[in-house]
C-alpha positions as CSV (number, residue, x, y, z in Angstrom):
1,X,22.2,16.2,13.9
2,X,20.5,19.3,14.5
3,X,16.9,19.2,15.3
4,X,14.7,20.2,12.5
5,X,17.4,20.3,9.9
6,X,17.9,16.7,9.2
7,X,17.4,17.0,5.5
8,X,19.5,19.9,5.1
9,X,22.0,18.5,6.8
10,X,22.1,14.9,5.8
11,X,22.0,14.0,2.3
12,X,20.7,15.9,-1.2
13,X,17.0,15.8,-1.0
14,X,14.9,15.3,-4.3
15,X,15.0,19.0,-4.2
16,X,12.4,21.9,-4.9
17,X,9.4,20.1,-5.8
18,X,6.6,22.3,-5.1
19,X,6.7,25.9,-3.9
20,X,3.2,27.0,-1.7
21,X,1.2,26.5,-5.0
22,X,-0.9,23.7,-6.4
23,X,0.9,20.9,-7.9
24,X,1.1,20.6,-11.7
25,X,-1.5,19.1,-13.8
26,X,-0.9,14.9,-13.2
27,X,1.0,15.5,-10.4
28,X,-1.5,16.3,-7.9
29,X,-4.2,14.5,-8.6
30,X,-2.1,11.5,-8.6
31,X,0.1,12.4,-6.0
32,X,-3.1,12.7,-3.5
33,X,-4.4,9.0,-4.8
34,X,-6.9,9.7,-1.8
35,X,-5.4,13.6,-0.9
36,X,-7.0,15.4,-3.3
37,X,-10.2,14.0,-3.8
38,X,-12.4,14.7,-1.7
39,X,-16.2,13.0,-1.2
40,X,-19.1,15.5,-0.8
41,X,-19.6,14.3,2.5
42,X,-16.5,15.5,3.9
43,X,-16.5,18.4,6.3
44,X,-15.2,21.6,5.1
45,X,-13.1,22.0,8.2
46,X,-11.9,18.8,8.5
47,X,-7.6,17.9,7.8
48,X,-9.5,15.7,4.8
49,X,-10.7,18.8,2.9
50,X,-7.0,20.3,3.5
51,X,-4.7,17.7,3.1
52,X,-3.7,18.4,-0.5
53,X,0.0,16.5,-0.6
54,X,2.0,13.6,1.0
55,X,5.7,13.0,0.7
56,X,7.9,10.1,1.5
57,X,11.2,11.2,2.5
58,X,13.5,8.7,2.3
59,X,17.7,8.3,3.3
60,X,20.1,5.2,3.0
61,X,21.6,4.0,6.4
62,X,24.5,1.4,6.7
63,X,21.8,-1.2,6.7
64,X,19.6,0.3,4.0
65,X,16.6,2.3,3.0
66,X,14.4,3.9,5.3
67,X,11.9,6.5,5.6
68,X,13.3,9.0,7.8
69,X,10.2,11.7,7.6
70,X,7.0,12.5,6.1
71,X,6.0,15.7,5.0
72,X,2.6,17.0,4.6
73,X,1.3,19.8,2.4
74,X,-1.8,21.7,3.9
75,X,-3.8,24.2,1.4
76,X,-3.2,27.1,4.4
77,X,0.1,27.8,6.9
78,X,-0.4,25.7,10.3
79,X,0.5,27.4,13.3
80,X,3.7,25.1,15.0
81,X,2.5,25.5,18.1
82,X,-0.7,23.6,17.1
83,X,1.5,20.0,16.3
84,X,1.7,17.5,18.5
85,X,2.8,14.1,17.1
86,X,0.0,12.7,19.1
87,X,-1.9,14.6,16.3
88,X,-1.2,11.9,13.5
89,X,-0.9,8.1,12.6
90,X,1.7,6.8,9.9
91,X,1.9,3.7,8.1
92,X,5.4,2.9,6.3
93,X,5.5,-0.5,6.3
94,X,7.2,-1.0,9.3
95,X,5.5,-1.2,12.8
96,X,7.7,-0.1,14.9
97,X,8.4,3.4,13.3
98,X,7.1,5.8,15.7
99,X,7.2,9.5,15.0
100,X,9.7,11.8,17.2
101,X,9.2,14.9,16.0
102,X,7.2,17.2,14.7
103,X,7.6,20.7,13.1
104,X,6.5,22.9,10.0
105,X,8.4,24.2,7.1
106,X,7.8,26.3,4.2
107,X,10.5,25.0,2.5
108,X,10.0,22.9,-0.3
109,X,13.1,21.8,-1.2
110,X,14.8,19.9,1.6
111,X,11.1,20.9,4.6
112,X,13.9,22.4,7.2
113,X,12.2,23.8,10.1
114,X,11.7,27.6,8.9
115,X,9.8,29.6,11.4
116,X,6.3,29.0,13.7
117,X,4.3,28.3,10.8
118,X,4.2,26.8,7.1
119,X,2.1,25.0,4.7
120,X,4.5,21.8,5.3
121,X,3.9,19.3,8.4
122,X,7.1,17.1,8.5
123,X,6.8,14.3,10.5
124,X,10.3,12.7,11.6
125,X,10.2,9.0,12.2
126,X,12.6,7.1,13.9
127,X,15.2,5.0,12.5
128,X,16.5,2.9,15.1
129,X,15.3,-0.2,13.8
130,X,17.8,-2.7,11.9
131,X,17.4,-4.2,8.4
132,X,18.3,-7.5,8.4
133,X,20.8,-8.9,6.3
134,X,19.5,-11.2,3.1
135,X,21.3,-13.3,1.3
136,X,19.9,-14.3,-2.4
137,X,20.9,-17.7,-4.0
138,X,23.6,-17.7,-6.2
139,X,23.0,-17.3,-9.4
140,X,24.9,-18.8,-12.4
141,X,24.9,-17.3,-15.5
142,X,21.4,-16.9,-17.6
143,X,21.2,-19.5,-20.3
144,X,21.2,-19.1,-24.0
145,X,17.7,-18.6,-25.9
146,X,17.0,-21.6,-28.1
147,X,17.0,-19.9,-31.8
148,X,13.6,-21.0,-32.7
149,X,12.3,-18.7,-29.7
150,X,12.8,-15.7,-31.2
151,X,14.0,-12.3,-29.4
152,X,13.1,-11.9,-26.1
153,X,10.2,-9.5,-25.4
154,X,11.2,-5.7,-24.1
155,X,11.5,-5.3,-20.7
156,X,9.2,-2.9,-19.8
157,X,9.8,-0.6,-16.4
158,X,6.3,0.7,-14.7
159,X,5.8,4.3,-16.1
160,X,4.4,6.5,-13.6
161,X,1.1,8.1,-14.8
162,X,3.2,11.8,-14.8
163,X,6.2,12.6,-13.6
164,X,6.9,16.0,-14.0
165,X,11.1,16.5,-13.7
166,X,10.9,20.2,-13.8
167,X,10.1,19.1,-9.7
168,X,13.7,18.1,-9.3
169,X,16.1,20.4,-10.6
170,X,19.0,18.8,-8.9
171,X,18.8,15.6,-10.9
172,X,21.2,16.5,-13.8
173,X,20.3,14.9,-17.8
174,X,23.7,15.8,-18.8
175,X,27.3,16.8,-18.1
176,X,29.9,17.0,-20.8
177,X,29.3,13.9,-22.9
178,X,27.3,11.8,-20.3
179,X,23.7,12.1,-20.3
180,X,20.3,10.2,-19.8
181,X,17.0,9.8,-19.7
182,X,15.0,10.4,-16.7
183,X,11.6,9.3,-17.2
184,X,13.1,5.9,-18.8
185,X,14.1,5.2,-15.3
186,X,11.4,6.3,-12.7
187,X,13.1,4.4,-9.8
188,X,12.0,5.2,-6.5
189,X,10.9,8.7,-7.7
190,X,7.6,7.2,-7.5
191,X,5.3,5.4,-4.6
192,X,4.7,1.4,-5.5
193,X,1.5,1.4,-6.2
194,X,1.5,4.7,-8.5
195,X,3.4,3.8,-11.3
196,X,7.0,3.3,-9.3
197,X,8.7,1.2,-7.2
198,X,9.6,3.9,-4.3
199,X,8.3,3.6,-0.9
200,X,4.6,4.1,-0.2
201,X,3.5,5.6,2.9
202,X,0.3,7.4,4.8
203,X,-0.7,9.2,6.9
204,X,-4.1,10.7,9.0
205,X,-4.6,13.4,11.0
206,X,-6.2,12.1,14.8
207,X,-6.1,15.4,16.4
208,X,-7.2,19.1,15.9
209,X,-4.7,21.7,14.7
210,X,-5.1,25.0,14.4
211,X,-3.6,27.7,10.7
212,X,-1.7,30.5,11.2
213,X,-4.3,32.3,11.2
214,X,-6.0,30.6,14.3
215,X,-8.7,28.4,12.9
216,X,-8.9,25.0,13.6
217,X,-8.6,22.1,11.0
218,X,-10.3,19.1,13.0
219,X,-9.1,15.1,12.8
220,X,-9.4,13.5,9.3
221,X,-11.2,10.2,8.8
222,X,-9.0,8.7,5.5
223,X,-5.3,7.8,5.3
224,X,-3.7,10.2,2.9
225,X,-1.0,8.2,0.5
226,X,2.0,9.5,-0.7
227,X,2.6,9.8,-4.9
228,X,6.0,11.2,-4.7
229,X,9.3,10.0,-2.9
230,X,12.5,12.3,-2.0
231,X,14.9,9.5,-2.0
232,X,18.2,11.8,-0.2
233,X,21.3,11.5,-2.2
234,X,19.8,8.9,-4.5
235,X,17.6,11.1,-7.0
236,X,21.0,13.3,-7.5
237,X,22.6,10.2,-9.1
238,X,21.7,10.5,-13.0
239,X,21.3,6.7,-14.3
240,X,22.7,6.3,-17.5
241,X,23.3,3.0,-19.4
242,X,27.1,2.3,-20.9
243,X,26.8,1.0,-24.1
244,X,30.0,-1.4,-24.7
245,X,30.3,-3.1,-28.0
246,X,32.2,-5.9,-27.2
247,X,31.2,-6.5,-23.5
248,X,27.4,-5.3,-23.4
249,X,25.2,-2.9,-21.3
250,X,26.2,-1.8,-18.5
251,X,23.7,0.0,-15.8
252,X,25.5,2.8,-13.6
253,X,24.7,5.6,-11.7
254,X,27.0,8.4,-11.3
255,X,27.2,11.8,-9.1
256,X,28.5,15.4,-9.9
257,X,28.8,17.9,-7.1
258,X,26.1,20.0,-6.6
259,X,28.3,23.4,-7.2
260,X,30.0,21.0,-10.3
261,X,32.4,23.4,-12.1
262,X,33.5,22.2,-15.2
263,X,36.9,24.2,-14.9
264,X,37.6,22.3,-11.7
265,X,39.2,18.7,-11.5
266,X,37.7,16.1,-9.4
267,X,38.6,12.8,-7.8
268,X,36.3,10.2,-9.2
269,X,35.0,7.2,-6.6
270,X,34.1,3.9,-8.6
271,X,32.2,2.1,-5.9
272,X,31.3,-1.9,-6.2
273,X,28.4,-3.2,-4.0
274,X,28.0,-7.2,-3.7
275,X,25.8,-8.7,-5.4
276,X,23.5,-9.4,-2.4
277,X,22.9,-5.5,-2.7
278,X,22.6,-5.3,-6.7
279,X,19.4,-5.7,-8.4
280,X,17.5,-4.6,-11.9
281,X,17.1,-1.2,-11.3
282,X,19.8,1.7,-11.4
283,X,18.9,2.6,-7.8
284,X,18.9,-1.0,-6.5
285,X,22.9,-0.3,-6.4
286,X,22.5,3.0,-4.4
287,X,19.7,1.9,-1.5
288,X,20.8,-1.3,-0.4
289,X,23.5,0.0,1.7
290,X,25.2,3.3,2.0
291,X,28.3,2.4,0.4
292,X,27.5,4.0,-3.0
293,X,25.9,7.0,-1.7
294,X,28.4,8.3,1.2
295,X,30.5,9.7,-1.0
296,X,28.0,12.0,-2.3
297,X,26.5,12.8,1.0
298,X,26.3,16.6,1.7
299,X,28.6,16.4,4.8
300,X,30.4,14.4,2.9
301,X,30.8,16.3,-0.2
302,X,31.5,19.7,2.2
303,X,34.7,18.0,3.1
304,X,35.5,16.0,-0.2
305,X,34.1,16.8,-3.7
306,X,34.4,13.9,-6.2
307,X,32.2,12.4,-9.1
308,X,30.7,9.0,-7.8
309,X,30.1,6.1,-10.2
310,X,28.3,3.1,-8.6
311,X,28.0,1.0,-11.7
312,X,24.9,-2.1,-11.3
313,X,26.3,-5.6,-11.0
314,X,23.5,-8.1,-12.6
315,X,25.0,-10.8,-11.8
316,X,28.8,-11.2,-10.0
317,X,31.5,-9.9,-11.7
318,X,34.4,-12.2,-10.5
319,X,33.1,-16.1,-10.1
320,X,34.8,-18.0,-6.9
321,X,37.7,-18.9,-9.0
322,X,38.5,-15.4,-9.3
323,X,37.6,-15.5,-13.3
324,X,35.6,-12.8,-14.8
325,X,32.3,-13.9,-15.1
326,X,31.4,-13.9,-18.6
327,X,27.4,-14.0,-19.4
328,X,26.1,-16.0,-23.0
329,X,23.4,-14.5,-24.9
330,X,21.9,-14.7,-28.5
331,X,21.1,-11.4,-30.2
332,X,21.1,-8.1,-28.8
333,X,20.1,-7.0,-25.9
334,X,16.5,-6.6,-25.1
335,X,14.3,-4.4,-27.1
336,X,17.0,-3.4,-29.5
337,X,17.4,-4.1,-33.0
338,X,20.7,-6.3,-34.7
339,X,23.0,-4.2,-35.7
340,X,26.1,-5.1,-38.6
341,X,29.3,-3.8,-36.9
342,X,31.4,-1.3,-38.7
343,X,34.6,-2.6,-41.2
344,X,37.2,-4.2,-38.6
345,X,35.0,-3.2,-35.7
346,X,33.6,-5.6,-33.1
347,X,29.7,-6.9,-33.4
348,X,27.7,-4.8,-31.0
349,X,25.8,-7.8,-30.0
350,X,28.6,-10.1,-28.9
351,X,27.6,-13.4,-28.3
352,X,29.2,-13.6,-24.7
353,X,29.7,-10.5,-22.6
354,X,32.1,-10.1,-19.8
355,X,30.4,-7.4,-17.0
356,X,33.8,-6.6,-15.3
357,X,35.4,-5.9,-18.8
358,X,32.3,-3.6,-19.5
359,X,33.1,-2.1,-15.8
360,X,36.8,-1.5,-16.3
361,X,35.9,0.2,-19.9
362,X,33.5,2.1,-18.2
363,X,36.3,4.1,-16.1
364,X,38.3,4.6,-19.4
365,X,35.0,6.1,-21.1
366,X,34.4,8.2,-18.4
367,X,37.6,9.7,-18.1
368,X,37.5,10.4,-22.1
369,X,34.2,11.6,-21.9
370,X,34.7,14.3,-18.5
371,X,38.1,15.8,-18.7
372,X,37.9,17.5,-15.5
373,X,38.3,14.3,-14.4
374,X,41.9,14.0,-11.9
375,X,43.9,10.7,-13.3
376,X,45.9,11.0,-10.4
377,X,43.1,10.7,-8.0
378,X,40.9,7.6,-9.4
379,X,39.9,5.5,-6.4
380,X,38.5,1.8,-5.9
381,X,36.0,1.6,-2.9
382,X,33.6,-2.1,-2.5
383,X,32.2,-4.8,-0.4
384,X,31.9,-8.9,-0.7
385,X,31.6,-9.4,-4.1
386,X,32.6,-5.7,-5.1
387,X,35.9,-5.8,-2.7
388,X,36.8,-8.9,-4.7
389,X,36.3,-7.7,-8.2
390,X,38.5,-4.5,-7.0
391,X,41.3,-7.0,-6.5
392,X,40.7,-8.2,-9.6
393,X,40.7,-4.5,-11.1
394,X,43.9,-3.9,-9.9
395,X,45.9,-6.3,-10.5
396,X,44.3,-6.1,-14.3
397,X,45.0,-2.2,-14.4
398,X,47.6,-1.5,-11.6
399,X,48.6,1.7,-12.9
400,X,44.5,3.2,-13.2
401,X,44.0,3.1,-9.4
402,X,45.3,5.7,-6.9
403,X,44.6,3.6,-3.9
404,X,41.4,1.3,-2.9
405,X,39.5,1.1,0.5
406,X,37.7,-2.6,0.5
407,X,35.3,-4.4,3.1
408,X,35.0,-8.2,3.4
409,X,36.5,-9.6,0.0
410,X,38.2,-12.5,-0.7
411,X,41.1,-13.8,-3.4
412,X,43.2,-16.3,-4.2
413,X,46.5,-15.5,-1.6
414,X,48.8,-16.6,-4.2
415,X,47.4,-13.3,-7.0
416,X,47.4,-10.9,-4.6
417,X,51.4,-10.9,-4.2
418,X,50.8,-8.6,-7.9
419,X,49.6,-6.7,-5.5
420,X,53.3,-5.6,-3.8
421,X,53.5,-1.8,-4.8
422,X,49.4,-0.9,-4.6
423,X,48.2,1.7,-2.1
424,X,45.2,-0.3,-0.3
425,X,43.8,-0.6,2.9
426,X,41.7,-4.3,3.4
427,X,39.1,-4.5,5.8
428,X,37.9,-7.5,7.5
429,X,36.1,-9.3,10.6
430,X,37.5,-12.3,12.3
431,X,33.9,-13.6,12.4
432,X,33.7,-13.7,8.5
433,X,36.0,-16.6,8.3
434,X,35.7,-17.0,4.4
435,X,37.7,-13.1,3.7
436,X,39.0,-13.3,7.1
437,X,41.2,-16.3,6.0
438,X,42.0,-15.3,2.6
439,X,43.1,-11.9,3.0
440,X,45.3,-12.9,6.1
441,X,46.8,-15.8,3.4
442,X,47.0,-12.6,1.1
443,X,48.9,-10.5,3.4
444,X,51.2,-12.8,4.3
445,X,52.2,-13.9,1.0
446,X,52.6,-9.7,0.0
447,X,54.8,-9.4,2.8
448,X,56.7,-12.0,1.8
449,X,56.8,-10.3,-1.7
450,X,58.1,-7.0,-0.5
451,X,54.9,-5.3,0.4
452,X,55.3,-3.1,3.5
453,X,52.3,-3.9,5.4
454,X,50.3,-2.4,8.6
455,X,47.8,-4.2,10.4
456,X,45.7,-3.7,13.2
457,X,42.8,-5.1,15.1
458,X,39.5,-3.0,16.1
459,X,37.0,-3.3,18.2
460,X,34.3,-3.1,15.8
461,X,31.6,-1.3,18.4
462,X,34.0,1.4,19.7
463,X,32.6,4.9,19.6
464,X,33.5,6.9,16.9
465,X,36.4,8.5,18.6
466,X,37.9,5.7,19.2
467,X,37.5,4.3,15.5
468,X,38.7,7.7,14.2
469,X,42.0,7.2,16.5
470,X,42.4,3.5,14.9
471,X,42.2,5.0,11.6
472,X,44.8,8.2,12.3
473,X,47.4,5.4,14.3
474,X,47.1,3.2,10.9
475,X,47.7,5.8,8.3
476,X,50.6,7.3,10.2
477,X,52.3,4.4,10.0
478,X,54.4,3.1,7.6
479,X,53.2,0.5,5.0
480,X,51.6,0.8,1.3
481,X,49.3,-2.5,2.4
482,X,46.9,-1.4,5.6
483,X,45.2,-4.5,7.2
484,X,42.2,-4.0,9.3
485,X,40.6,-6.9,11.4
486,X,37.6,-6.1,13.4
487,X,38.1,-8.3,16.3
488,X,34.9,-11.6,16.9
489,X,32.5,-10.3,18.8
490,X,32.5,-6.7,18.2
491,X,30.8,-6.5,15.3
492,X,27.3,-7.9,15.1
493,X,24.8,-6.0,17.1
494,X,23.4,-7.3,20.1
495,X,20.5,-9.3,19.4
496,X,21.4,-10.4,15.8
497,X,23.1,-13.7,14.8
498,X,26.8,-13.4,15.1
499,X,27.2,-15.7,12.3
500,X,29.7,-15.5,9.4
501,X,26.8,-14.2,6.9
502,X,26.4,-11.0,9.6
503,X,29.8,-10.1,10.2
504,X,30.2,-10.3,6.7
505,X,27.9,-7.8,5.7
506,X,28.3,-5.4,9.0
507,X,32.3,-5.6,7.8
508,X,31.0,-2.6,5.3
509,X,28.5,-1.9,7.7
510,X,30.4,-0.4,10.2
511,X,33.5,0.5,7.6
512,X,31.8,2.6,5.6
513,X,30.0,4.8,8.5
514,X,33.8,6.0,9.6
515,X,34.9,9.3,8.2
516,X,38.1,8.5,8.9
517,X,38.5,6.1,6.7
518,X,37.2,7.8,3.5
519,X,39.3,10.9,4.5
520,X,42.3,8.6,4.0
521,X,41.6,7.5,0.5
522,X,41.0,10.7,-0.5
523,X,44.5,12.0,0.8
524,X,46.0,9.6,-1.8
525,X,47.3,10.3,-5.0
526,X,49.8,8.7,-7.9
């Protein structure tokens, strides 16, 4: 990655939110919490008095969310020269984040190093560290409410005290048929602690550093907190909900390229996570792990343009006996009033609700709803739970899917022989004994049904040319089923377990971070 071009080159950032000027009405005075108030006592001269703005910038590894940079906006151009990170102390949460760089930019939109001076301080922290891998109880399905307790309350998201979209003019509200509301959804747009749930952060100036214009802006005594958060890739999601009569609501995020032309067609990418990595926000699918959000990347998307739908499991879709989970309620959902259904129509406030029903519909009202839309180029992409519920998808709807790319799942061997003609490539680790065991049942019995099948093992910690000449030797060959198994011991990190719970989740881990791979589901097509 090039030095001092991390943002432009990496992912979309939250995009233009403040030129050189002062920050709108709500914004900045929120934004600063501390930055832009400022006690009488403070020297004039000091980086307290001229601190006015504090950024989190955020970007979604293999292993997660992290904060890959702070900027800081100065009321007058600093002189590069001036920066040392020696100059400053951060605080994001986690200790060992050091800063590595530092440079300034008068570039609001994505704070790439522009010249020897700016009004922007960006602060690039390292990343090295690994997010370890959680696993959350399973959860069975949430009971009925008795009828004498009434509906349930609204559930309420924190509101941020302003958020001012006009910021962000790459987060799309609409396209075609499919819109949203923004500000019903704050995500990580804003700093916990302000109104959001995005990462807070802070930051004080230790040292002296001097304006463009020479004079000197001496250490600061407060920690400056962030209000806003540039989540990359993320905040270029919109977050709409899917309404489904018979099935219920259905959270999902999806992507348009950034130079979307509606007279083009597009691949779409449906993406499943596991439910390890869901949650109850639209973004909880997106920053758990980069699965989701590789495919709108901006390297990415320069090689491969595609719409990306990462719908938001709350619960699994598939149970362990391969069933579609199906979740009982009374009433409608949360905050909404009954509503009589139409002559001959389903009730919109179905008593039980099937989430992969709602999922599967979702791809048919997409592809009603965008027409630019390529039905020949409709792919399947997910991990653990997600990889299984993909199995499920296509044996449900074998003639929707071009071809899927799936990490870690597991299904019943005997199932997947409906499997026979599909265009799939099946990833998993010989430490993960759970998919490891069923999806080598599962090949077996498809090559017994006709499927032509390839399979190889990796060396899960081989450099990336290596991995890229894995991937090239396995589509070349012949075979409509592609079998991956990432050999024990070369998949876990050094210093983490290397337990079946690990090389489960680094199965995607590692999968997903090669280019390879994603190149060759996007060379398929019905």
């Amino acid at each position: 990655m090039r030095k001092g071009m991390f943002l432009s080159s990496a992912c979309i950032a939250f995009a233009a939110l403040i030129g050189t000027s002062a920050p709108a009405q709500g914004a900045g005075s929120a934004s600063s919490g501390t930055a832009n108030q400022m006690s009488p006592n403070v020297r004039p001269d000091s980086a307290d008095a001229h601190i006015k703005d504090v950024f989190a910038i955020t970007r979604v590894y293999a292993d997660g969310l992290k904060v890959s940079a702070i900027a800081v906006r100065y009321d007058k151009a600093i002189r590069a020269s001036s920066l040392s990170p020696a100059a400053f102390v951060v605080k994001t949460g986690v200790d060992s984040q050091r800063i590595t760089g530092v440079y300034t930019s008068t570039d609001a939109a994505y704070f790439t190093k522009t010249g020897p001076s700016g009004q922007y301080v960006v602060l690039e922290l390292s990343t090295d560290y690994v997010i370890p891998v959680t696993v959350r109880a399973p959860q069975g399905p949430p009971a009925a409410r008795p009828p004498s307790a009434g509906p349930p309350a609204p559930r309420v998201e924190p509101t941020p005290a302003k958020i001012d979209l006009s910021y962000n003019p790459e987060v799309l509200t609409k396209v075609g048929n499919i819109s949203w509301e923004p500000a019903a959804h704050p995500a990580s747009l804003v700093a916990t602690g302000k109104g959001g749930n995005g990462r807070a952060v802070s930051v004080t100036q230790i040292g002296n550093i001097k304006t463009a214009d020479g004079k000197t802006i001496t250490a600061g005594s407060s920690e400056k907190e962030n209000y806003y958060v540039r989540n990359l890739t993320v905040d270029g999601f919109m977050k709409p909900d899917y309404r489904d009569p018979a099935n219920g609501n259905l959270k999902y995020n999806i992507h348009f390229p950034r130079h979307y032309d509606p007279a083009k067609h597009y691949p779409l990418v449906m993406f499943l996570t596991d439910q390890n990595d869901s949650g109850s926000t639209h973004a909880d699918a997106l920053i758990k792990a980069n699965g989701g959000v590789i495919w709108a990347d901006r390297e990415e998307e320069a090689r491969h343009e595609a719409i990306v739908v990462v719908p938001l499991p709350m619960q699994p879709w598939v149970n362990d006996k391969f069933e579609a989970t199906r979740e009982t309620r009374n009433g409608p959902p949360p905050g909404q009033a009954a509503q009589a259904p139409p002559a001959g129509q389903p009730s919109p406030n179905p008593a039980v609700s099937t989430p992969y029903l709602a999922t599967l519909n979702l791809v048919d009202y997409l592809t009603a709803n965008i027409p630019n839309i390529d039905r020949s180029r409709i792919y399947l992409t997910g991990q653990g739970d997600g990889a299984r519920t993909a199995i499920k998808m296509l044996i449900d709807r074998p003639n929707l899917f071009a071809a899927a790319l799936l990490f870690a799942p597991d299904y019943d061997p005997a199932q997947m022989t409906k499997l026979s003609k599909a265009n799939l490539w099946i990833v998993a680790s010989q430490g993960d004994d759970a998919s490891y065991q069923s999806m080598s049942s599962g090949i077996d019995a498809l090559k017994s049904a006709g499927a032509r099948i390839g399979k190889a093992e990796w060396n899960g910690q081989a450099g990336a040319s290596q991995l890229a000449s894995d991937v090239r030797a396995m589509a070349n060959a012949n075979g409509n089923i592609k079998f991956t198994v990432l050999k024990k011991g070369t998949v876990v990190p050094s210093g983490v377990a290397d337990d079946a719970i690990d090389n489960h989740a680094y199965t995607w881990r590692i999968g997903y971070s090669i280019p390879s791979l994603r190149d060759w589901l996007f060379a398929q097509k019905k």
